[in-house]
C-alpha positions as CSV (number, residue, x, y, z in Angstrom):
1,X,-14.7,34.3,5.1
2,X,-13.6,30.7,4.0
3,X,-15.7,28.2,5.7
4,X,-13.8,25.9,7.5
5,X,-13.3,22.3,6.7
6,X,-14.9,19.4,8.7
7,X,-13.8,16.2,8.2
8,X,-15.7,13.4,10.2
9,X,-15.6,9.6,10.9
10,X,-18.3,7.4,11.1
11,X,-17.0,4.5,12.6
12,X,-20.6,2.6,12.2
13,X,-21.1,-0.5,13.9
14,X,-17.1,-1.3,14.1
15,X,-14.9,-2.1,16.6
16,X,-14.7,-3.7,20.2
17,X,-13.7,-1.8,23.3
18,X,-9.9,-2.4,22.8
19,X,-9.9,-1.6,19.2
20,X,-12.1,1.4,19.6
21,X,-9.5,3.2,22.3
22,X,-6.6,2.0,20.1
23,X,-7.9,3.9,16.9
24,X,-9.2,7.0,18.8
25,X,-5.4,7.3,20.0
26,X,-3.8,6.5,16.6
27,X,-6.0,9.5,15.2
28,X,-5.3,12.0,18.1
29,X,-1.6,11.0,17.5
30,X,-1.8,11.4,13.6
31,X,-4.7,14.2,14.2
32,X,-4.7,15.7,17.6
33,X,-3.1,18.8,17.0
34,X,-4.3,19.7,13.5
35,X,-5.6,23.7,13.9
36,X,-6.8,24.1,10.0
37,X,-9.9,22.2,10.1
38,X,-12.4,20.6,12.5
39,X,-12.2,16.6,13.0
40,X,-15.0,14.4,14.5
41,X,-14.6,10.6,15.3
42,X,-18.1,8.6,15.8
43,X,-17.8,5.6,17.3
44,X,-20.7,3.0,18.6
45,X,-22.5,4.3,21.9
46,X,-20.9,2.1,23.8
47,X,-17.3,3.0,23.6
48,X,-18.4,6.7,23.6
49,X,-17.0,7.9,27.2
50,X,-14.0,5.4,26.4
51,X,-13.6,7.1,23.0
52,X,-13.8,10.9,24.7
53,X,-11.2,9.5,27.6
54,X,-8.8,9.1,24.7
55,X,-8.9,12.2,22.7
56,X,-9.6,14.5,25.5
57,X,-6.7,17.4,25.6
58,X,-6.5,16.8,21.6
59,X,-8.7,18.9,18.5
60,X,-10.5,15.5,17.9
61,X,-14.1,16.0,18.8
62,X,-16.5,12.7,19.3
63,X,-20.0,12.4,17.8
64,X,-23.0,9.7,18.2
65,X,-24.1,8.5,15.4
66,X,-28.0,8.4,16.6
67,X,-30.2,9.8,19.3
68,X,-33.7,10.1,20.5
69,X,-36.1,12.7,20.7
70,X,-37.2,12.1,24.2
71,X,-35.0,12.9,27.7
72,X,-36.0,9.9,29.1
73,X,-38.8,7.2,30.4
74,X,-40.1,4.1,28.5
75,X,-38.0,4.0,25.1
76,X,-36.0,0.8,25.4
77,X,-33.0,0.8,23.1
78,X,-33.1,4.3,22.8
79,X,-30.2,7.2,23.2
80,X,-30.8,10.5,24.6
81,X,-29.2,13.7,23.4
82,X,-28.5,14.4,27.2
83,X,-26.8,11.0,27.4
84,X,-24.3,11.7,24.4
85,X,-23.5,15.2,26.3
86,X,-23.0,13.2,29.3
87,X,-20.5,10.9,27.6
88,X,-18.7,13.9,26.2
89,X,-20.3,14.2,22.6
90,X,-20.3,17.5,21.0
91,X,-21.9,16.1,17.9
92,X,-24.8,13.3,16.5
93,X,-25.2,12.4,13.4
94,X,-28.9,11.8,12.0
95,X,-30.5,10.9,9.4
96,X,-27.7,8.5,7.6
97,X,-28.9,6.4,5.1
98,X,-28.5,3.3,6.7
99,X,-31.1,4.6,9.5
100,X,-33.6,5.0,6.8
101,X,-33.1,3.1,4.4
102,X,-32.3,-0.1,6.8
103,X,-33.8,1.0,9.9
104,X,-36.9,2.9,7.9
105,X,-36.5,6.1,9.7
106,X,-38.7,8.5,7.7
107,X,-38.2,12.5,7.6
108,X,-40.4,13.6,10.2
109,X,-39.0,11.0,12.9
110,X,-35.2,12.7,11.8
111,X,-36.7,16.0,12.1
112,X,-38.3,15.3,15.5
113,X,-34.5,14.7,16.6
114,X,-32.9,17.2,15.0
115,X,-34.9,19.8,17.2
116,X,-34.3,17.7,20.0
117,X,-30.4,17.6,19.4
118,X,-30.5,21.0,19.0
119,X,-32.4,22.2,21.6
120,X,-30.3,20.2,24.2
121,X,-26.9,21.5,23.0
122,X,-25.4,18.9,20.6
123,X,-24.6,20.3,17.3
124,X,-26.1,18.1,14.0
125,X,-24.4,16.2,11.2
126,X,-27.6,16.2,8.8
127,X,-27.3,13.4,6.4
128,X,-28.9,13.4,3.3
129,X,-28.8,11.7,-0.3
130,X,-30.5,9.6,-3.1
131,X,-30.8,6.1,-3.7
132,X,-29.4,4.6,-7.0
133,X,-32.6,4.2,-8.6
134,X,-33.1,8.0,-7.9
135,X,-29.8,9.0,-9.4
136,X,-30.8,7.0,-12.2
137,X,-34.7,8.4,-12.8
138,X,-32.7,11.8,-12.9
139,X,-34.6,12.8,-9.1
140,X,-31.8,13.6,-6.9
141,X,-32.0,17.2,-6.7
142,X,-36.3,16.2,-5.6
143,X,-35.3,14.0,-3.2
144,X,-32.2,15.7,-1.4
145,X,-34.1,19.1,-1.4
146,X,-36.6,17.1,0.5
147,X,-34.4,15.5,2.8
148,X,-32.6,18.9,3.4
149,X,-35.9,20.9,3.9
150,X,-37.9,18.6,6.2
151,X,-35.1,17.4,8.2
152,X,-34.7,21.0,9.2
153,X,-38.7,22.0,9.2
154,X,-38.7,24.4,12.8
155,X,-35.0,24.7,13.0
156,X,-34.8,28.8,13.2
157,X,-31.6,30.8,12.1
158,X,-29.5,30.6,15.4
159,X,-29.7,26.7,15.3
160,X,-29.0,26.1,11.8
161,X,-25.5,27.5,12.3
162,X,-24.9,25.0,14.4
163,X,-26.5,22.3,11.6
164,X,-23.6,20.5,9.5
165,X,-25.5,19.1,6.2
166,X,-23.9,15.6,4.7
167,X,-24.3,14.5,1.3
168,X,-24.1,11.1,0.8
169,X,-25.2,9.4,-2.4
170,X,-26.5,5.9,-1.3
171,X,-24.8,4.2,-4.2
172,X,-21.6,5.4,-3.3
173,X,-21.7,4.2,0.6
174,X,-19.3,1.4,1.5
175,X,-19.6,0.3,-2.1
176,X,-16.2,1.6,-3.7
177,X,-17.7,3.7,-6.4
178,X,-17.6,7.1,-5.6
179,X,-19.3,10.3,-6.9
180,X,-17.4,12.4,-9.3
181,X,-16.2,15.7,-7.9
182,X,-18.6,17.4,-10.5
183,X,-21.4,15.2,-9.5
184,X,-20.6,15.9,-6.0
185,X,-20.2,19.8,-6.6
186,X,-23.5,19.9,-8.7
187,X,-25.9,18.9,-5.3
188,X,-23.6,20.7,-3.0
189,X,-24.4,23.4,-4.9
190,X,-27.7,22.6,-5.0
191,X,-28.0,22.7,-1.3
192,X,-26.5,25.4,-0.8
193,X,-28.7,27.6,-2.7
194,X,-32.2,26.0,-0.8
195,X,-30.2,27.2,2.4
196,X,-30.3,30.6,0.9
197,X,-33.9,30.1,0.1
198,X,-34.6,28.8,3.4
199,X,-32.4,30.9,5.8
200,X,-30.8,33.7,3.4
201,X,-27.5,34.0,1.3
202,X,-25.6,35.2,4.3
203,X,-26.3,32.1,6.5
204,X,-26.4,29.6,3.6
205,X,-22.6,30.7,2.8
206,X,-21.3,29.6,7.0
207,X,-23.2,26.4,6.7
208,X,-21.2,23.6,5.8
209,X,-21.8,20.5,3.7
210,X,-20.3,17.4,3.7
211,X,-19.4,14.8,0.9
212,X,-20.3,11.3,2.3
213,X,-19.4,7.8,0.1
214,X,-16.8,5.7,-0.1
215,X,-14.3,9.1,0.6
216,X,-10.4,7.6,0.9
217,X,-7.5,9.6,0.7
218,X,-6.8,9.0,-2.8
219,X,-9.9,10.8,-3.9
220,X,-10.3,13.6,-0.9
221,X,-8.2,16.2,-2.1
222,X,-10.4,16.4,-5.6
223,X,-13.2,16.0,-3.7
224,X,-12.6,18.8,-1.3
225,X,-10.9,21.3,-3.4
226,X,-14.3,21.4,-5.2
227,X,-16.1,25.1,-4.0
228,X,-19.1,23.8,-2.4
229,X,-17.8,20.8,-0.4
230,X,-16.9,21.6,3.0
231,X,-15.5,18.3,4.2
232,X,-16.2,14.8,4.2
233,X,-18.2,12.3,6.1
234,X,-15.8,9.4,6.2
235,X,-17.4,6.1,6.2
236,X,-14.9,2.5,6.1
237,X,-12.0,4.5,5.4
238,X,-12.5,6.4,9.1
239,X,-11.2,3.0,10.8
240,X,-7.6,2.9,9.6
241,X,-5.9,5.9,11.2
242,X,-3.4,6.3,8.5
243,X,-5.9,6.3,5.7
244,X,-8.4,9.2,8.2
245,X,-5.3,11.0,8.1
246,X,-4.7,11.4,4.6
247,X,-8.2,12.3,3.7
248,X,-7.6,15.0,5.9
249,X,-4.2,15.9,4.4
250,X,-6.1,15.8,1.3
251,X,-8.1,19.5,2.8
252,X,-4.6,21.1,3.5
253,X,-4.5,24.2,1.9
């Protein structure tokens, strides 16, 4: 069975209240009814319930794009994964590069909230991928096979169905260059088969991976016409509905 496309926005820290309601309408106008694949929009925590109000009774799902792996107490800043139900999230994303690489999160802190998300019902965008000097020292398989396996240390067979991976070549993020469809296809693949290592062929095959990186709609249909890339993890281009919409068009059969 075909998996099914995902295509999701990561709206980062963009937007004010006004603007955030205004977009979330444009895409459940352009969007809202689309049946052939799943769609996500991630907006900043605090337009989150605002963001639901305005998709609900469309296809559009909202995600976070960070939680916590604590319910509550003495964590100030902090975002539980029983908040972002509360708020009307169905998904989080974790692990993106700009929460380690900026923030400093390290493997075991995103693994410690993966369980967490899972365990209280959100389902997980897992975000993994190399940084330039990686690509160029020839370790990105290494290093994304380490991401991939740690970030889902404990996770057992039932909750990785519910586990989204994300490729996203740092290089490639909000910097215009993007990863060629082979390139792209060559660590997909590569994921895919750990999964099988990790969880079995049959398990591996349903779970879906994500390109990430500079993803417009002038390069998604390439992109996701390649065998191992389930969707994309849309970035700058998520905040222009017109351009979200084509990089969905782009996964039209």
């Amino acid at each position: 069975m075909p998996r099914r496309l995902f295509i999701a926005g990561n709206w980062k820290m963009n937007t004010n209240a006004a603007e955030a309601v205004k977009l979330a309408k444009a895409v459940v106008e352009k969007l809202g009814k689309v049946q052939e694949m799943d769609i996500a929009v991630c907006p900043p925590f605090v337009y989150l319930a605002q963001v639901a109000a305005a998709v609900a009774g469309s296809r559009i799902a909202v995600g976070a794009q960070n939680c916590f792996y604590e319910n509550n107490g003495a964590f100030t800043g902090e975002i539980s994964a029983a908040m972002l139900k509360d708020v009307g999230c169905r998904y989080v994303i974790l692990g993106h590069s700009e929460r380690r690489h900026v923030i400093g999160e390290m493997d075991e802190l995103i693994n410690r909230k993966v369980l967490k998300a899972l365990s209280d019902g959100l389902d997980v965008i897992l975000a993994v991928g190399e940084l330039l000097a990686e690509r160029d020292a020839g370790t990105t398989l290494e290093v994304v096979s380490r991401q991939v396996k740690r970030g889902t240390e404990g996770v057992g067979k039932a909750e990785m169905a519910r586990v989204t991976i994300a490729y996203e070549p740092v290089w490639a993020i909000g910097t215009g260059r993007t990863a060629t469809p082979q390139q792209a296809q060559e660590v997909h693949a590569m994921i895919r088969s750990l999964l099988a290592a990790l969880y079995g062929n049959e398990l591996a095959q349903q779970i879906r991976i994500q390109y990430g990186g500079s993803v417009k709609a002038s390069n998604a249909k390439e992109l996701l016409a390649c065998p191992d890339i389930d969707g994309a993890l849309v970035g700058g281009a998520s905040l222009k509905a017109e351009e979200f919409a084509g990089i969905v068009a782009g996964g039209m059969k």
